[in-house]
VOBAMAR-165871 format. One record per atom (N, C-alpha, C): x, z, y; chain; residue in three letters. Coordinates in nm, 3 decimals, m for minus. Each point is the difference from the previous one (the first is absolute). Layout:
{east->X; up->Z; north->Y; mol->A; type->ALA}
...
***
This chain:
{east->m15.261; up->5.953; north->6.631; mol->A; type->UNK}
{east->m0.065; up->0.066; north->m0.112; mol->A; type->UNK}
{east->0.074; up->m0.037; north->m0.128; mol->A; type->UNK}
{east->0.043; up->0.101; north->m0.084; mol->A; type->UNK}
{east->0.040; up->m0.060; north->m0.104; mol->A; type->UNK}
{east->m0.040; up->0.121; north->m0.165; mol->A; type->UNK}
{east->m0.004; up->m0.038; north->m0.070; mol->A; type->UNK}
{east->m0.099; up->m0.007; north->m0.142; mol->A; type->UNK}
{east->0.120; up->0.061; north->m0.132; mol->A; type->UNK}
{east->0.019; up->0.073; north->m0.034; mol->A; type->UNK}
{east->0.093; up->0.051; north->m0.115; mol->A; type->UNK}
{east->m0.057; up->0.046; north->m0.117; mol->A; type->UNK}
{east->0.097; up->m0.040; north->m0.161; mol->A; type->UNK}
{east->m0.061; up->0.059; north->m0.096; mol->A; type->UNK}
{east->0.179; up->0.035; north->m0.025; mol->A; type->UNK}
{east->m0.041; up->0.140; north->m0.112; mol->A; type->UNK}
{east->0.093; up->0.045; north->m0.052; mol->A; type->UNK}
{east->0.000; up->m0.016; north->m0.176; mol->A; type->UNK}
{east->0.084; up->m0.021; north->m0.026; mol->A; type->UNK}
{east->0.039; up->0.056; north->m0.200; mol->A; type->UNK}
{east->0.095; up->0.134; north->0.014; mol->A; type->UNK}
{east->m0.073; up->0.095; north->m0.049; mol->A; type->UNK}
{east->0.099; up->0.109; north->m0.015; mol->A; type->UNK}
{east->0.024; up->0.020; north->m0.181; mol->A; type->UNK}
{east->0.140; up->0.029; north->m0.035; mol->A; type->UNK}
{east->m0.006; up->0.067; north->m0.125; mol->A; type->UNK}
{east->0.013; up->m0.119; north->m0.086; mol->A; type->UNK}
{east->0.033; up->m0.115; north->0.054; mol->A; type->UNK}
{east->0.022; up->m0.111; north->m0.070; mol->A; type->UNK}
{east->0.102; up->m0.019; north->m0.095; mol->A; type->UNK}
{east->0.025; up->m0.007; north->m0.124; mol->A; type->UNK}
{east->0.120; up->0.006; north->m0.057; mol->A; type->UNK}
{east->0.061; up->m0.079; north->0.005; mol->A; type->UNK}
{east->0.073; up->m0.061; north->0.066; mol->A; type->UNK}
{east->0.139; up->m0.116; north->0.037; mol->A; type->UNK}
{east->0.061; up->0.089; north->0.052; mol->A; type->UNK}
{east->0.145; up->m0.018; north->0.000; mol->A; type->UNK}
{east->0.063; up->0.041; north->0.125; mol->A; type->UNK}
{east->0.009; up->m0.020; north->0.108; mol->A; type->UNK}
{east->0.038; up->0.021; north->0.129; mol->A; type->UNK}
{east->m0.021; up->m0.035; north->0.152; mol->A; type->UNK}
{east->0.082; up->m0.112; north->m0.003; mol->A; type->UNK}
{east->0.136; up->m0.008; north->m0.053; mol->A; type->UNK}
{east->0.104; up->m0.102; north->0.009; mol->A; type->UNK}
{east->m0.107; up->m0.144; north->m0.039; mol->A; type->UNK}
{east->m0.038; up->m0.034; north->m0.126; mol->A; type->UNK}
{east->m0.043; up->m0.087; north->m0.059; mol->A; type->UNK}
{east->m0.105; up->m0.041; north->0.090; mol->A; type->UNK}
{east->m0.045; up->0.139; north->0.060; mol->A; type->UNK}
{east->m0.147; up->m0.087; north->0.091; mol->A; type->UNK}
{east->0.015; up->m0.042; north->0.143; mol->A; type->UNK}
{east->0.135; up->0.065; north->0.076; mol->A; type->UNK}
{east->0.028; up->m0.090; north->0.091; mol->A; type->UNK}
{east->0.092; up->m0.125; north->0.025; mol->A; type->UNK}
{east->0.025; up->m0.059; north->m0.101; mol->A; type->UNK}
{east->m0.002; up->m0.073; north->0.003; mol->A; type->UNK}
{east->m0.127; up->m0.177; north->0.014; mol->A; type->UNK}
{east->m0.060; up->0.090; north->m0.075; mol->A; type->UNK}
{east->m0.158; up->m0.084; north->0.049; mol->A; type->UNK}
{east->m0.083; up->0.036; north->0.131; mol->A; type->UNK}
{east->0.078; up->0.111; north->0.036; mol->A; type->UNK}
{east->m0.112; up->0.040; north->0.157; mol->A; type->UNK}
{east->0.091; up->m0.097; north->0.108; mol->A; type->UNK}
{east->0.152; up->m0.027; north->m0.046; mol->A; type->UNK}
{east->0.052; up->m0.069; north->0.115; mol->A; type->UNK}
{east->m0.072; up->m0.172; north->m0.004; mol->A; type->UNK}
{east->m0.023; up->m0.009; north->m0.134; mol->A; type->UNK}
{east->m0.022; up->m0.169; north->m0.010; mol->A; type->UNK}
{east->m0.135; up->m0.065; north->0.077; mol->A; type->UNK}
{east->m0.060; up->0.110; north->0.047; mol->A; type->UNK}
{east->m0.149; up->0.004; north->0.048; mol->A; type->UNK}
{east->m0.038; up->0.027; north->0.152; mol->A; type->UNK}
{east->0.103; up->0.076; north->0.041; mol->A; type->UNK}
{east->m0.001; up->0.060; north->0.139; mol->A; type->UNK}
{east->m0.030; up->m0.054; north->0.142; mol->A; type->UNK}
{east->m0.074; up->m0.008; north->0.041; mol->A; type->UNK}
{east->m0.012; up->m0.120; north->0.147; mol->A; type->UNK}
{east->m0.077; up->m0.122; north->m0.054; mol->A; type->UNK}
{east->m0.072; up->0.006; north->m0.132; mol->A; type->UNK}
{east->m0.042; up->m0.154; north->m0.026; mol->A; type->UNK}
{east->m0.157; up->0.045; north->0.012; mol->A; type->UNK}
{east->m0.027; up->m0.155; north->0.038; mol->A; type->UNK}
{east->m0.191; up->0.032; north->0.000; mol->A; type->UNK}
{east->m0.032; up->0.054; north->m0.177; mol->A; type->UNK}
{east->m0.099; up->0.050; north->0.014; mol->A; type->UNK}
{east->m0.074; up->0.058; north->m0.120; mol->A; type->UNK}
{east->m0.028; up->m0.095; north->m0.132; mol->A; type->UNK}
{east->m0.042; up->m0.132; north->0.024; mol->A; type->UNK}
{east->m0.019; up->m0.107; north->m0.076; mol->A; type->UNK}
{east->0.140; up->m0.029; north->m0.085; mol->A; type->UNK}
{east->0.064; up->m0.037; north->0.088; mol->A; type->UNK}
{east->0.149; up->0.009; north->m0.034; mol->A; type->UNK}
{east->0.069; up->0.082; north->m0.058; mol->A; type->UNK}
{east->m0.040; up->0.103; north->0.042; mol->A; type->UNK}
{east->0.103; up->0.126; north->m0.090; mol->A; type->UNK}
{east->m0.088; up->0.020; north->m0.140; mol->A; type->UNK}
{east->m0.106; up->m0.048; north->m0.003; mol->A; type->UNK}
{east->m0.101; up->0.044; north->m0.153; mol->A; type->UNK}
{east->0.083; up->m0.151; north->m0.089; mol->A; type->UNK}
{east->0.034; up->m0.140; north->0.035; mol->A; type->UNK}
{east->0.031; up->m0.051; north->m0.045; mol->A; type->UNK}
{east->0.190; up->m0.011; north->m0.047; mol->A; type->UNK}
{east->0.025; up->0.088; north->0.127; mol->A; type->UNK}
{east->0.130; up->0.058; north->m0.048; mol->A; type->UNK}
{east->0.044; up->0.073; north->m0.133; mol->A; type->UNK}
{east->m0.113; up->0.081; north->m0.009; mol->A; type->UNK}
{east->m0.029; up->0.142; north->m0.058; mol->A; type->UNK}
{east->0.003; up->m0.082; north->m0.120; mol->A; type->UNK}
{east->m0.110; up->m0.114; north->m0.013; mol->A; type->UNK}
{east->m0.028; up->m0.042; north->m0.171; mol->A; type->UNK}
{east->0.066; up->m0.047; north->m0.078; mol->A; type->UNK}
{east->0.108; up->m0.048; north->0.066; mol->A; type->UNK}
{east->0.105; up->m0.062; north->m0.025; mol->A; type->UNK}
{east->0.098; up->0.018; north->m0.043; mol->A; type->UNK}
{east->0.012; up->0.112; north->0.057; mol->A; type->UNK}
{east->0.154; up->0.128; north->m0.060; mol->A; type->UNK}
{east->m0.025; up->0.035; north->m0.081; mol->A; type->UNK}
{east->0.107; up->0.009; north->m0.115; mol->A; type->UNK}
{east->0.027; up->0.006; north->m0.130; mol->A; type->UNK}
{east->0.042; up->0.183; north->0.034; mol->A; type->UNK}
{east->m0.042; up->0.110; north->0.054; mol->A; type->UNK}
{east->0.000; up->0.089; north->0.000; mol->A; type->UNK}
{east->m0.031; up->0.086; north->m0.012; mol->A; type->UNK}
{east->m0.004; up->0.123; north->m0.065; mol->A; type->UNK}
{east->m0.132; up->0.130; north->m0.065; mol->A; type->UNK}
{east->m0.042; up->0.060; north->0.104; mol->A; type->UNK}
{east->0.053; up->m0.001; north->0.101; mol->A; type->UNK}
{east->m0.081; up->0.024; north->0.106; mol->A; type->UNK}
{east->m0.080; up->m0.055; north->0.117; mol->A; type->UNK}
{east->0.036; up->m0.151; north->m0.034; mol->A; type->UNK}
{east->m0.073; up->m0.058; north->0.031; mol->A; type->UNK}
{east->m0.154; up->m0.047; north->m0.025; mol->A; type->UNK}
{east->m0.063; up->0.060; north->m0.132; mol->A; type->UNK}
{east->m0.124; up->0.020; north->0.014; mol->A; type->UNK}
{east->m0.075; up->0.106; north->0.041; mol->A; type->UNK}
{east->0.093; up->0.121; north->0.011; mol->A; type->UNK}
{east->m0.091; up->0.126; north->0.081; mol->A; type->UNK}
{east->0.029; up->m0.033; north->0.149; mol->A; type->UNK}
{east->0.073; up->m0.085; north->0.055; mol->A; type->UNK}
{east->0.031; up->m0.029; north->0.143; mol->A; type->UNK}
{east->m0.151; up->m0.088; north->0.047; mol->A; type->UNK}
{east->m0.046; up->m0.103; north->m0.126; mol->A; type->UNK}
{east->m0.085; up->m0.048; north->0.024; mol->A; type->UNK}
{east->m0.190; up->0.077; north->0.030; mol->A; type->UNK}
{east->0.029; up->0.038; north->m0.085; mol->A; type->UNK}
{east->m0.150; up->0.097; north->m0.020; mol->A; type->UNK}
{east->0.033; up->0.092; north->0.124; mol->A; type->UNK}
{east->0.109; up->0.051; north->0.062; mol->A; type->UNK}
{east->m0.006; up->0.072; north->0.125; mol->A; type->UNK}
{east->m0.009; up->m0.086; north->0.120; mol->A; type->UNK}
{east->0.041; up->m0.133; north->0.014; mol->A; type->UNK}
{east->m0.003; up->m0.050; north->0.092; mol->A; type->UNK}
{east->m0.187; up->m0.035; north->m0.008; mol->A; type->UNK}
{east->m0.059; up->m0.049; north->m0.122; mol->A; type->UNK}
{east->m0.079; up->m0.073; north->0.005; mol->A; type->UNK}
{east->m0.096; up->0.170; north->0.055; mol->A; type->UNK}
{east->0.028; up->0.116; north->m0.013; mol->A; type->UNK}
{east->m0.038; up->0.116; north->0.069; mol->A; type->UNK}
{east->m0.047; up->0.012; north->0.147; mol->A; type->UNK}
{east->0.113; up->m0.021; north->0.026; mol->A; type->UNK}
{east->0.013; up->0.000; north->0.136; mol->A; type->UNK}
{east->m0.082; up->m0.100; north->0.118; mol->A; type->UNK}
{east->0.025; up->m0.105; north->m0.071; mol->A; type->UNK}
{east->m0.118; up->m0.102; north->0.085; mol->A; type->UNK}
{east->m0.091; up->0.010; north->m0.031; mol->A; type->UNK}
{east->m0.062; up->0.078; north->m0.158; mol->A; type->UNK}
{east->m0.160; up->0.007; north->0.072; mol->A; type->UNK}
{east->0.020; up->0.151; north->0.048; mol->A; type->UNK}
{east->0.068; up->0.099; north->0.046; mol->A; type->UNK}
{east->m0.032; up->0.127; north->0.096; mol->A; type->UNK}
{east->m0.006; up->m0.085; north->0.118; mol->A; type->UNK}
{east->0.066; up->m0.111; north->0.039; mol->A; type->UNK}
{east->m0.002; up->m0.016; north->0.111; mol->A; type->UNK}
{east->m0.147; up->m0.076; north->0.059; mol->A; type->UNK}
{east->m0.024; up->m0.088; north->m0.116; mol->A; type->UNK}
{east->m0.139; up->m0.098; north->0.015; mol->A; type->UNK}
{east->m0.109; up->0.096; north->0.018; mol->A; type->UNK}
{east->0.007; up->0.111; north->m0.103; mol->A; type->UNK}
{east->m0.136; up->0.057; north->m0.006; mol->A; type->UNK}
{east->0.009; up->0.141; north->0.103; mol->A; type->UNK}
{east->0.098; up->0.054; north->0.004; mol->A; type->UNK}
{east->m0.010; up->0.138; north->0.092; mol->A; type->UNK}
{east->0.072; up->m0.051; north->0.110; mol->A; type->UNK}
{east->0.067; up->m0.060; north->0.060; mol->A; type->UNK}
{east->0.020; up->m0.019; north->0.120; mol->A; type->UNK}
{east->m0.025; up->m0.139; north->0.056; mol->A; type->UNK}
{east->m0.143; up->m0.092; north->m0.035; mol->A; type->UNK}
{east->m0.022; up->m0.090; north->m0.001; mol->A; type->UNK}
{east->0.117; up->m0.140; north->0.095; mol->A; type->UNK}
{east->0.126; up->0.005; north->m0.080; mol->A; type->UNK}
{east->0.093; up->m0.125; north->0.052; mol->A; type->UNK}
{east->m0.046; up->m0.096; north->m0.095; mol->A; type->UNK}
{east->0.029; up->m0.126; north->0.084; mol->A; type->UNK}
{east->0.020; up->m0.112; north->m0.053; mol->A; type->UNK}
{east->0.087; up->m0.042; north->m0.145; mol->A; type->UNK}
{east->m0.039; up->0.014; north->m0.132; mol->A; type->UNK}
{east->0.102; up->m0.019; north->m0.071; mol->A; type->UNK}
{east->0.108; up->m0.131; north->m0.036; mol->A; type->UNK}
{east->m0.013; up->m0.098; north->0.096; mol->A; type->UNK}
{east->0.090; up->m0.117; north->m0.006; mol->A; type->UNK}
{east->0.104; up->0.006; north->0.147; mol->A; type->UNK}
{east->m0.021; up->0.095; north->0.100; mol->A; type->UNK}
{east->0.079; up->0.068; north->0.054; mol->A; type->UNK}
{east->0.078; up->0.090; north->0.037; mol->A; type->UNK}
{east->0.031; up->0.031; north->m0.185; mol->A; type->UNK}
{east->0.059; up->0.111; north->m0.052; mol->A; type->UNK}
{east->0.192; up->m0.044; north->m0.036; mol->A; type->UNK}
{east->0.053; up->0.106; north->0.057; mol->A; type->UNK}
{east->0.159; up->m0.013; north->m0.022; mol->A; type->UNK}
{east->0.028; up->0.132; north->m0.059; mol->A; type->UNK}
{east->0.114; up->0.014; north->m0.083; mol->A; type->UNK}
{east->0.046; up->0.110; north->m0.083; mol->A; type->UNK}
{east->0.138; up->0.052; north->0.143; mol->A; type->UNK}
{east->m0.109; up->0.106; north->0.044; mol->A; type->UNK}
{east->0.050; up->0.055; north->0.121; mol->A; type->UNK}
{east->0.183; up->0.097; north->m0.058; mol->A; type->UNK}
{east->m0.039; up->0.096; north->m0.123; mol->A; type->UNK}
{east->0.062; up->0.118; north->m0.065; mol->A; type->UNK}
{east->m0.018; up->m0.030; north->m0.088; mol->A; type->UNK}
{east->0.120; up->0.035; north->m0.074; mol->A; type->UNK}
{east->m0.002; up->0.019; north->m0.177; mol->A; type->UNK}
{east->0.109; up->0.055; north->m0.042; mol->A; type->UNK}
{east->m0.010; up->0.102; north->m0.052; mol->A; type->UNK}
{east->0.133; up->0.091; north->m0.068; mol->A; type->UNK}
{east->m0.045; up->0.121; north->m0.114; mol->A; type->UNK}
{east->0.061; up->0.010; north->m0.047; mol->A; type->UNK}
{east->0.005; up->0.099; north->m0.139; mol->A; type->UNK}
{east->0.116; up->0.098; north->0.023; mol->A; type->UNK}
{east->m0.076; up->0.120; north->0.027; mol->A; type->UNK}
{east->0.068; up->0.147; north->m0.043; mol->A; type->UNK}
{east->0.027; up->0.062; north->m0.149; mol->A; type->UNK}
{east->0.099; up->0.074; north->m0.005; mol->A; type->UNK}
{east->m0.009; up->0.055; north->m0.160; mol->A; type->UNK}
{east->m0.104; up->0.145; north->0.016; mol->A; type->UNK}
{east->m0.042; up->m0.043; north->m0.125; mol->A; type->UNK}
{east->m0.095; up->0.112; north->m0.049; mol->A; type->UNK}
{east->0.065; up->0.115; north->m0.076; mol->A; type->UNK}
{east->m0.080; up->0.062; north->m0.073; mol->A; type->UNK}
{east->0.055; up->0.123; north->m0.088; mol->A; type->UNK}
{east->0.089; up->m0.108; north->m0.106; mol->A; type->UNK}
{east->0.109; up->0.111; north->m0.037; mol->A; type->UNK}
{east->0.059; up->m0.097; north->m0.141; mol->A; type->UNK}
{east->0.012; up->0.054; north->m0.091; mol->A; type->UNK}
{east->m0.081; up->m0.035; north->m0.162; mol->A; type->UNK}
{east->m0.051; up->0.053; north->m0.127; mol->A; type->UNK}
{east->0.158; up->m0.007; north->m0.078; mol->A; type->UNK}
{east->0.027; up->0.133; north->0.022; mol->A; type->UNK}
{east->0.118; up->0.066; north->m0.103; mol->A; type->UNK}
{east->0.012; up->m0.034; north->m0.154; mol->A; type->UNK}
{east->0.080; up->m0.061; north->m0.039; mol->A; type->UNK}
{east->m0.034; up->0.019; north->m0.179; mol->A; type->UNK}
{east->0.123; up->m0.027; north->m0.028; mol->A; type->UNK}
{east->m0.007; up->0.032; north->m0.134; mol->A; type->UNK}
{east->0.157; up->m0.012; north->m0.063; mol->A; type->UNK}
{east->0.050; up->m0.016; north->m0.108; mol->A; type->UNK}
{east->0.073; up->m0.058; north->m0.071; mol->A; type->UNK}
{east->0.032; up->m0.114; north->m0.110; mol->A; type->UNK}
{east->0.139; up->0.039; north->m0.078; mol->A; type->UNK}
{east->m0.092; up->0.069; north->m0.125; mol->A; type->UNK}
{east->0.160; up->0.055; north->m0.066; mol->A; type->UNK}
{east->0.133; up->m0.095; north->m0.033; mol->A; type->UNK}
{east->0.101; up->0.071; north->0.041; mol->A; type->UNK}
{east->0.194; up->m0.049; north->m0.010; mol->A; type->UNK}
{east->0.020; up->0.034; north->m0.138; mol->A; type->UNK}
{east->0.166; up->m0.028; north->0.030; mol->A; type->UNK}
{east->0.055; up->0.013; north->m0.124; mol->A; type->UNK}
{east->0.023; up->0.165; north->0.035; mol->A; type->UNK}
{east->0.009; up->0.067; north->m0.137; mol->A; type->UNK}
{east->0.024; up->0.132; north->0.012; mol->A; type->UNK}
{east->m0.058; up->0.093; north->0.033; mol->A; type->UNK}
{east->m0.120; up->m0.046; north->0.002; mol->A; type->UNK}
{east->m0.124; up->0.106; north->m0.005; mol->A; type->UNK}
{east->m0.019; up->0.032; north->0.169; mol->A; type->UNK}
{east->0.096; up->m0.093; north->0.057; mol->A; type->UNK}
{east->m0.077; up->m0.027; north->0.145; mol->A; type->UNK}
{east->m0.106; up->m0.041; north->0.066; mol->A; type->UNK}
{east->m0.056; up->m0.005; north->0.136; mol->A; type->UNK}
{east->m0.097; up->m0.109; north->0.040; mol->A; type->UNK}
{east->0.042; up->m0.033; north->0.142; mol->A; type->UNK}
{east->m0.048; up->m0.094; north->0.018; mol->A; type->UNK}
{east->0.001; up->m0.105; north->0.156; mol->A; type->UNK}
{east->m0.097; up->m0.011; north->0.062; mol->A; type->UNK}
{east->0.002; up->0.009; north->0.130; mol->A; type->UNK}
{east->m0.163; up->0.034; north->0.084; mol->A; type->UNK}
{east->m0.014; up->m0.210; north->m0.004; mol->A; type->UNK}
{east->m0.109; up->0.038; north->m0.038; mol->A; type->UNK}
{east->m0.070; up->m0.137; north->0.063; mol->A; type->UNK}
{east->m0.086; up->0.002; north->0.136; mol->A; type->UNK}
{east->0.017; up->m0.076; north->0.104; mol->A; type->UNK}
{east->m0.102; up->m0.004; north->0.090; mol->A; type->UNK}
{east->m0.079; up->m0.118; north->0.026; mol->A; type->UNK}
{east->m0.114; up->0.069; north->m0.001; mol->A; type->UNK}
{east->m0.135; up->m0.073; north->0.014; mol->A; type->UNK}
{east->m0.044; up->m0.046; north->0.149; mol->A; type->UNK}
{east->0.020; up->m0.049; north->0.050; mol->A; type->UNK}
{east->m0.012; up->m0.003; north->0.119; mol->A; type->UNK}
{east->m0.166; up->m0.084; north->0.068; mol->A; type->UNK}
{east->m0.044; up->0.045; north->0.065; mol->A; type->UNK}
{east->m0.111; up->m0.023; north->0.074; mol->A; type->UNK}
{east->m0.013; up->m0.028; north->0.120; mol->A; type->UNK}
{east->m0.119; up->m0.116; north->0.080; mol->A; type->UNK}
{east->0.026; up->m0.039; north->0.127; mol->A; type->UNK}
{east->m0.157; up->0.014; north->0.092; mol->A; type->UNK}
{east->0.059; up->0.065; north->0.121; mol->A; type->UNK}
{east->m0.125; up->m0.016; north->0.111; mol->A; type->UNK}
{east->m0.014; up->m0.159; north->0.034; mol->A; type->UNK}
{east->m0.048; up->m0.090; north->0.008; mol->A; type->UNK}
{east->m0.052; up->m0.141; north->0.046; mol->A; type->UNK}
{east->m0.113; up->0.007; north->0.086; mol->A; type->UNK}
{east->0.064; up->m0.037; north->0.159; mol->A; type->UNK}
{east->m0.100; up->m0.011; north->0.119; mol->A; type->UNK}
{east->m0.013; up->m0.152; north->0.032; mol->A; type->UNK}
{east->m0.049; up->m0.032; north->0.030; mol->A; type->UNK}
{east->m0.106; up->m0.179; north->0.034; mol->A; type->UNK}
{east->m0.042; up->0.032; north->0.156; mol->A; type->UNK}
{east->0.031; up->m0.022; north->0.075; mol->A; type->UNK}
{east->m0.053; up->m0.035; north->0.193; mol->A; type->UNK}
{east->0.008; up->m0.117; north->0.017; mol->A; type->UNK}
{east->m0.164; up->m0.039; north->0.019; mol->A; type->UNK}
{east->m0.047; up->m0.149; north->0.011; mol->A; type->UNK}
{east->m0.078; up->0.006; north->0.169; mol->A; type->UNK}
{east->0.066; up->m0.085; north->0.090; mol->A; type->UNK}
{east->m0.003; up->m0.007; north->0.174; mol->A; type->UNK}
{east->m0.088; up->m0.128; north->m0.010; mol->A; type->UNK}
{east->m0.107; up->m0.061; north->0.172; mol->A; type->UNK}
{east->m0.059; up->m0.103; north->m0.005; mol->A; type->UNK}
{east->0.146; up->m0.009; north->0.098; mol->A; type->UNK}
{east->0.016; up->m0.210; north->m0.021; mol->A; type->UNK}
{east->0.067; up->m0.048; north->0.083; mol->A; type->UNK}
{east->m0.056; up->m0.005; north->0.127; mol->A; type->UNK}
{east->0.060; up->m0.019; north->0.084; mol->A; type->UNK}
{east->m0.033; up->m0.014; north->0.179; mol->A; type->UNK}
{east->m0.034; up->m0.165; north->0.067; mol->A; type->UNK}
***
């Protein structure tokens, strides 16, 4: 049985946020929230509020054990990316991209 929350539409980029989905991956739940607090990273507090998601979907709708919780999945897709653009020299402009991220959380009981 295993328990998932998503962030869609998140504004980080995917790059910036997997890097924090790798630092977390395979660790019990306790662990990865104390991982999480620790990192000096902007996405590391929406990683938190999704993880801290996920274990209670799992506590309350699929009644698991929450101290026999491991961070089964974790990865970030890119989302839509917000176009904009920033006048040049010469009466030019430069696309800026905004980039946005899907963030999935799959929290498994150990065996």
């Amino acid at each position: 049985m295993e328990a998932k929350a998503h962030l869609k539409y998140a504004r980080i980029s995917p790059r910036k946020v997997k890097i924090v989905c790798d630092l977390i991956r395979g660790k019990d739940t306790k662990m990865a929230a104390a991982i999480l607090m620790q990192t000096p990273k902007a996405a590391s507090e929406l990683m938190q509020k999704l993880l801290h998601s996920a274990v209670s979907n799992a506590e309350n709708n699929h009644e698991m054990d929450p101290d026999s919780l491991f961070v089964s999945e974790v990865y970030a897709n890119p989302g839509p990316i917000l176009k904009r653009g920033m006048p040049r020299a010469r009466g030019s402009s430069a696309r800026i991209n905004k980039r946005t991220s899907h963030i999935t959380i799959v929290v498994k009981e150990r065996e």
